[in-house]
C-alpha positions in Angstrom: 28.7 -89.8 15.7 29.4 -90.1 19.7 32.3 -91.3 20.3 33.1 -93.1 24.3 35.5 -91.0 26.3 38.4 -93.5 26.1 39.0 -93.2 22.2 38.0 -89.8 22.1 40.8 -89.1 24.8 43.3 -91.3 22.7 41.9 -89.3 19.7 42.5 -86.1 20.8 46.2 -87.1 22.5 47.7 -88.1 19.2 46.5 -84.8 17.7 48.0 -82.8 20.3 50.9 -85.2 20.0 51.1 -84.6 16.2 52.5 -88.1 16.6 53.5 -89.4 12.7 53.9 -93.4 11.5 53.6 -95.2 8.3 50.3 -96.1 6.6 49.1 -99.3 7.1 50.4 -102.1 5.3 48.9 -103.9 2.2 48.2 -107.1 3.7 47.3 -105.9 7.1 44.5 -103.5 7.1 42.4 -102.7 10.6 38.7 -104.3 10.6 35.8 -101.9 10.1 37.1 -100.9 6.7 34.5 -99.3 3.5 35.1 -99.3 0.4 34.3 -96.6 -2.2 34.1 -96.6 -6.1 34.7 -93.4 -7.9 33.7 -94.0 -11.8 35.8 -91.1 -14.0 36.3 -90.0 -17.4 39.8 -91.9 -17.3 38.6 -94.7 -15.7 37.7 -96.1 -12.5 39.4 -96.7 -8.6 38.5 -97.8 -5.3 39.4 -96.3 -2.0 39.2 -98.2 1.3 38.1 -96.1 4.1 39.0 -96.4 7.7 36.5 -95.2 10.1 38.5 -96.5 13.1 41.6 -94.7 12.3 40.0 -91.2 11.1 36.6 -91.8 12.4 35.2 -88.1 12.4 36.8 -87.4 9.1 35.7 -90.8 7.4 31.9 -90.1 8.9 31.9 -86.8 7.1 33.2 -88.3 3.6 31.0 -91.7 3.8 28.1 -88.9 4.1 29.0 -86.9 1.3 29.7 -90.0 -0.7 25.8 -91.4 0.3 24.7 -87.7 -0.6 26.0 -88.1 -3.7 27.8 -84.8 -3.5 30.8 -85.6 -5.9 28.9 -86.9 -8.7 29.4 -85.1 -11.3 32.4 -83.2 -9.6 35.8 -82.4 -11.0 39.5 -82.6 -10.0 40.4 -79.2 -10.0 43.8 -79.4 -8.9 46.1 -81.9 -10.7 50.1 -81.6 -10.0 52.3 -84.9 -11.2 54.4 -86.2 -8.7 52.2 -84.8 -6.4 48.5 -84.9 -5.4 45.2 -84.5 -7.8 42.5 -82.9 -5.6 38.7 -82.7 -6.0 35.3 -83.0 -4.7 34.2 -79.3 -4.3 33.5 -78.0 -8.3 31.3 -78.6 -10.8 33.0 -78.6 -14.3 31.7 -74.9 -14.9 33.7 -74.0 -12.1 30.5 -73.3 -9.7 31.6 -74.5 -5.7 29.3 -77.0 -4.5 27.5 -76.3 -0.9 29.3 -77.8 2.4 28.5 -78.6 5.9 31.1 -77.3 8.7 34.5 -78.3 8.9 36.2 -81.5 10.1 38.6 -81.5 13.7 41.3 -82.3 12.3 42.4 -86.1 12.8 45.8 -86.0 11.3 47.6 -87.5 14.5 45.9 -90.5 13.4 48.7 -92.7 12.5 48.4 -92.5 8.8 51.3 -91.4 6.9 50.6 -89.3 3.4 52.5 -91.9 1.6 51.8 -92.9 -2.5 48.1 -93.9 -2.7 46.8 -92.5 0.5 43.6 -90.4 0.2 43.5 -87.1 2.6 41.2 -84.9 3.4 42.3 -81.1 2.0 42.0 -78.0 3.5 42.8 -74.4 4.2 45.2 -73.1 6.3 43.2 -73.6 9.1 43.5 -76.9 10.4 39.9 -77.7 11.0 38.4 -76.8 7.7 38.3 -79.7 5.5 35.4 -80.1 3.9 34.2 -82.4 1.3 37.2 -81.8 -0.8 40.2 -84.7 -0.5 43.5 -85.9 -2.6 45.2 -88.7 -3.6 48.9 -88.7 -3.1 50.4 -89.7 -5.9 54.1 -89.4 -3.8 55.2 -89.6 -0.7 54.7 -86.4 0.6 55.4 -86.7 4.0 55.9 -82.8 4.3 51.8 -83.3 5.2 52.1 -84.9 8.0 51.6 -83.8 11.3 54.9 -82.3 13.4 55.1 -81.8 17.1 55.1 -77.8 16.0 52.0 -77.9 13.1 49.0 -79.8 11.9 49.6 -81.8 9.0 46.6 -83.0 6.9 44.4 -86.0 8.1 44.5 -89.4 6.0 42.0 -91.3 6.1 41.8 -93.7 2.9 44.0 -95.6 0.3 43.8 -96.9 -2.9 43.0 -100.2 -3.0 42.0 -101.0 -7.0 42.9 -98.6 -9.9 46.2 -96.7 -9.2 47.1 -97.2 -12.7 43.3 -94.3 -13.3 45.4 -92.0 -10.3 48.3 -92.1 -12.0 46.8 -91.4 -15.7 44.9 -88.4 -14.1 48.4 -87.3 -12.7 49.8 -86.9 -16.1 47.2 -85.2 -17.8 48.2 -81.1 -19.2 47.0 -78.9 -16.8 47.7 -74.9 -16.4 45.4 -72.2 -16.3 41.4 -73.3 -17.1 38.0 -71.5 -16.7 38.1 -70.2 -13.0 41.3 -71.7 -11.7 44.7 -70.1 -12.4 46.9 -73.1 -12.3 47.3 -76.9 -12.1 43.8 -77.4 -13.7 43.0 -80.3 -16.1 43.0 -78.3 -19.7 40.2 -81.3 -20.0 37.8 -82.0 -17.6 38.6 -84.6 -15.6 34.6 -85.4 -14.2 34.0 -88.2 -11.0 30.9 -89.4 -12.7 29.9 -91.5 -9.6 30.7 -92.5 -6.2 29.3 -95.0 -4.2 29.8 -97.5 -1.4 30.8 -101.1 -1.6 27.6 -103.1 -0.8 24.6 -100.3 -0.5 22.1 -99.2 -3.0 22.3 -95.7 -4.0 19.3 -93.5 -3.1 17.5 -92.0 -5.7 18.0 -88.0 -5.5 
């Protein structure tokens, strides 16, 4: 996606900036807004993405998401109070392929408050993937700081907090390959697709 020099310029100010406000209010949202279903074993939520506040990151996911790269996928890492993360495994464990990471957008404006989806990462800032979390806190620890990158919002919950919050609580600990915070059950994303366009057959 080319991007005109203006916003790319404000883009790449507010990262250097690391500049940090609240996410965007319920009743307020910016135009240009997608919306995403994930149907899960526990039930099923909608995300709204926002390509005009996290446009390189929300790109990358909406493609993924049209690839159909997290059906069938698992959240791997589940922590109450916390986060629950997924979009990289299969329920066997195996790591699904990736493109290149994502620069990192999280001088966007976007706040990791309760119900914000991010895109997740290593330790180095630009190597999100496919793999993202739902906050299910306000962890504002992730956010960006004039001395650090923080992690890059770029969604929220719009429908079905109540599925986020009942795959918070389920047991986790120590399952197949991963050591910790891992759903004892599977917790499997059997689908996710975009408001409004017909999936392509695979």
């Amino acid at each position: 996606m080319s991007l005109s020099l203006p916003i790319f310029s404000r883009i790449m100010l507010l990262l250097a900036a690391g500049l940090c406000t609240p996410a965007w209010s319920q009743d307020a949202a910016p135009a240009g807004l997608q919306r995403v279903r994930f149907e899960t074993t526990l039930g099923a939520f909608t995300v709204e993405v926002d390509p005009a506040r996290a446009p390189l990151t929300a790109v990358s996911f909406l493609q993924y998401v049209r690839d159909q790269h997290y059906d069938g996928t698992i959240f791997h890492r589940v922590i109450g109070n916390f986060v629950i993360q997924g979009g990289g495994y299969l329920p066997d464990g195996t790591e699904k392929p990736v493109r290149g990471g994502v620069p990192n957008e999280s001088g966007n404006g976007l706040s990791n408050r309760r119900g914000t989806v991010a895109l997740a990462r290593t330790g180095d800032p630009h190597s999100g993937t496919s793999q993202f979390y739902v906050n299910v806190a306000d962890n504002i620890a992730l956010d960006p700081s004039p001395t650090r990158w923080g992690y890059a919002v770029f969604g929220r919950v719009v429908e079905g907090m109540d599925v986020v919050e009942r795959i918070a609580s389920v047991a986790t600990g120590s399952s197949g390959s991963f050591q910790e915070d891992a759903p004892l059950q599977p917790v499997v994303i059997s689908t996710v697709r975009i408001a409004g366009e017909a999936a392509t057959p695979k």
